[in-house]
N, C-alpha and C positions, 0 to 999 in steps of 0.2 A: 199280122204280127209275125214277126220271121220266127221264131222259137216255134207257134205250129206251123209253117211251114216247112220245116229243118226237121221237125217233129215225123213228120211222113217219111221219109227214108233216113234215118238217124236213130230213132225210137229216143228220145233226149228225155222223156219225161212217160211215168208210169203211165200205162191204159190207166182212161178212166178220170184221168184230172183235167185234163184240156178246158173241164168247163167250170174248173176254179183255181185256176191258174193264180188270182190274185191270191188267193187264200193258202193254197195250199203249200206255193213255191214265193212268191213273192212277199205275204205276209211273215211266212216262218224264215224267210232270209233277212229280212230286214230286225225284225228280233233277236233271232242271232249272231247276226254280225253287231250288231249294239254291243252286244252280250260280252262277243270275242274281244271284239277292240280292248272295249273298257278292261274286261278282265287281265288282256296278254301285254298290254302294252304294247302291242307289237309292232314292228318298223315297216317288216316282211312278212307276208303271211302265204303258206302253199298250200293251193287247194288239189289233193288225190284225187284221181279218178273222177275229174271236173266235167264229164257230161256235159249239161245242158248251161251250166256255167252258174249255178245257185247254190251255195249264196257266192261263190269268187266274185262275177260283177257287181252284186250288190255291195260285196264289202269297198270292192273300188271304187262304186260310186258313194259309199256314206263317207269316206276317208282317201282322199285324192292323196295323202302325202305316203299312204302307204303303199308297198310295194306286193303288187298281187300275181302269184305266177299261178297261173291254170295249168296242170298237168294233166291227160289223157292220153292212153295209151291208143286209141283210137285216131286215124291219122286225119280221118272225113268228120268227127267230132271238134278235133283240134281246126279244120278250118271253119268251121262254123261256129267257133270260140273267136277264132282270130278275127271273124267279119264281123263279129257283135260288138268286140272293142275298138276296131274304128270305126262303125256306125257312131259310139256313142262318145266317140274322139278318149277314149280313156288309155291316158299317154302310161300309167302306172298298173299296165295291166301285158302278165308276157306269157307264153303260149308254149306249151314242150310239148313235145311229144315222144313216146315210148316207154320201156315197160318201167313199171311204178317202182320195182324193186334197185335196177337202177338208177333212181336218182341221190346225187350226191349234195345234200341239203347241208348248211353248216352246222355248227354247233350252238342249241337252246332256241331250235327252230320252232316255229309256231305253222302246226299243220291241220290244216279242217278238212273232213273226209262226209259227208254226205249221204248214209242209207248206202255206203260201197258193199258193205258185206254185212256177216256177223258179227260182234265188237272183236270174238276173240281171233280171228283170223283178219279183222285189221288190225288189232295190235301186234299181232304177228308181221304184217306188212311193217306196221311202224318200227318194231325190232330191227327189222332189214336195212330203214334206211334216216334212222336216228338216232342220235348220240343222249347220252343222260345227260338232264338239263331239261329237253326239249318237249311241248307242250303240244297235245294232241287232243283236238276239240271233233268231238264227232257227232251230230245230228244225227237222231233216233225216235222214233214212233213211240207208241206205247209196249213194244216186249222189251222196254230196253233193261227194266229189274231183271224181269229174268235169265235177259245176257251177262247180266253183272254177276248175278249169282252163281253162272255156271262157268265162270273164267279161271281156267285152270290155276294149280297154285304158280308154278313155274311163269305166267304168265302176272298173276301179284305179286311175285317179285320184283317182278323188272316196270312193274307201271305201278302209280297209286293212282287209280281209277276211282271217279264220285260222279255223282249224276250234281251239276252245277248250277243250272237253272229248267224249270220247266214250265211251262206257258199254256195254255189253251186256245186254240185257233178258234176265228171267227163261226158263229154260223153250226155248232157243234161238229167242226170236221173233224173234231179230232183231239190228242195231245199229242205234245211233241217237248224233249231233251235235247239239253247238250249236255254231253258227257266228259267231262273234264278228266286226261288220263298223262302223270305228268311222269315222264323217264325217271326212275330211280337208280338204274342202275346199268 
């Protein structure tokens, strides 16, 4: 599987999962991106800080007509993005690379971020480079309550953050969110 193989000099995916790979990153992608779709509507979706490429490829593979751009600041990441969408011929899937705060996203954009950080310092990211309207979908473990709880006010101003759906992984690995955080302002 090239993911562990990428995996060895890349670090794409946390120590420790390699040997539930289906479960942990491919089961919780596939849920999610259900999730996104149905919910956002969306045409175009950008996935931040897209690592290992989960769930980005998977949304591109459940919804070929959407438009999925992988962004990574990482430039040996980004080609290991790039070789996994034409392994898997996925024509609706595009590659950037450099820093997250620069990117120039439209307006009422739909952005999924992945365990990138803390919620409040990726909405913070998301301030940087989204206009109100735009819809921010972030996968989250089980401390994600008590991110919600501790998101500054100045921070509730400008997002209406809700935990959206939350699911139980196979096998007791786990829980896992998506957090639903939509530009107000």
């Amino acid at each position: 599987m090239e993911l562990l193989r990428y995996n060895q000099q890349l670090s794409l995916i946390q120590p420790g999962t390699e040997h539930h790979i289906d479960i942990l990153l491919f089961f919780e992608s596939i849920i999610s991106s259900r999730f996104i779709l149905k919910d956002s509507n969306a045409k175009k979706i950008i996935q931040v800080g897209a690592g290992g490429g989960f769930p980005g490829i998977i949304l591109a593979l459940i919804d070929n007509s959407v438009e999925v751009t992988l962004a990574e600041e990482d430039e040996r990441k980004c080609d290991f993005l790039r070789s996994i969408a034409a392994k898997l011929e996925l024509k609706n899937v595009k590659v950037i690379s450099g820093k997250l705060e620069s990117l120039k996203l439209d307006p009422n954009s739909v952005v999924v971020a992945k365990e990138v950080s803390n919620l409040a310092r990726t909405l913070l990211l998301g301030n940087k480079i989204l206009s109100k309207g735009s819809k921010f979908y972030i996968i989250k473990g089980t401390d994600w309550f008590s991110e919600i709880a501790a998101l500054p006010s100045q921070i509730c101003s400008t997002w209406n953050t809700e935990m959206a759906l939350e699911f139980e992984l196979p096998e007791r690995k786990g829980v896992k969110v998506v957090i639903r955080s939509n530009k107000i302002a």
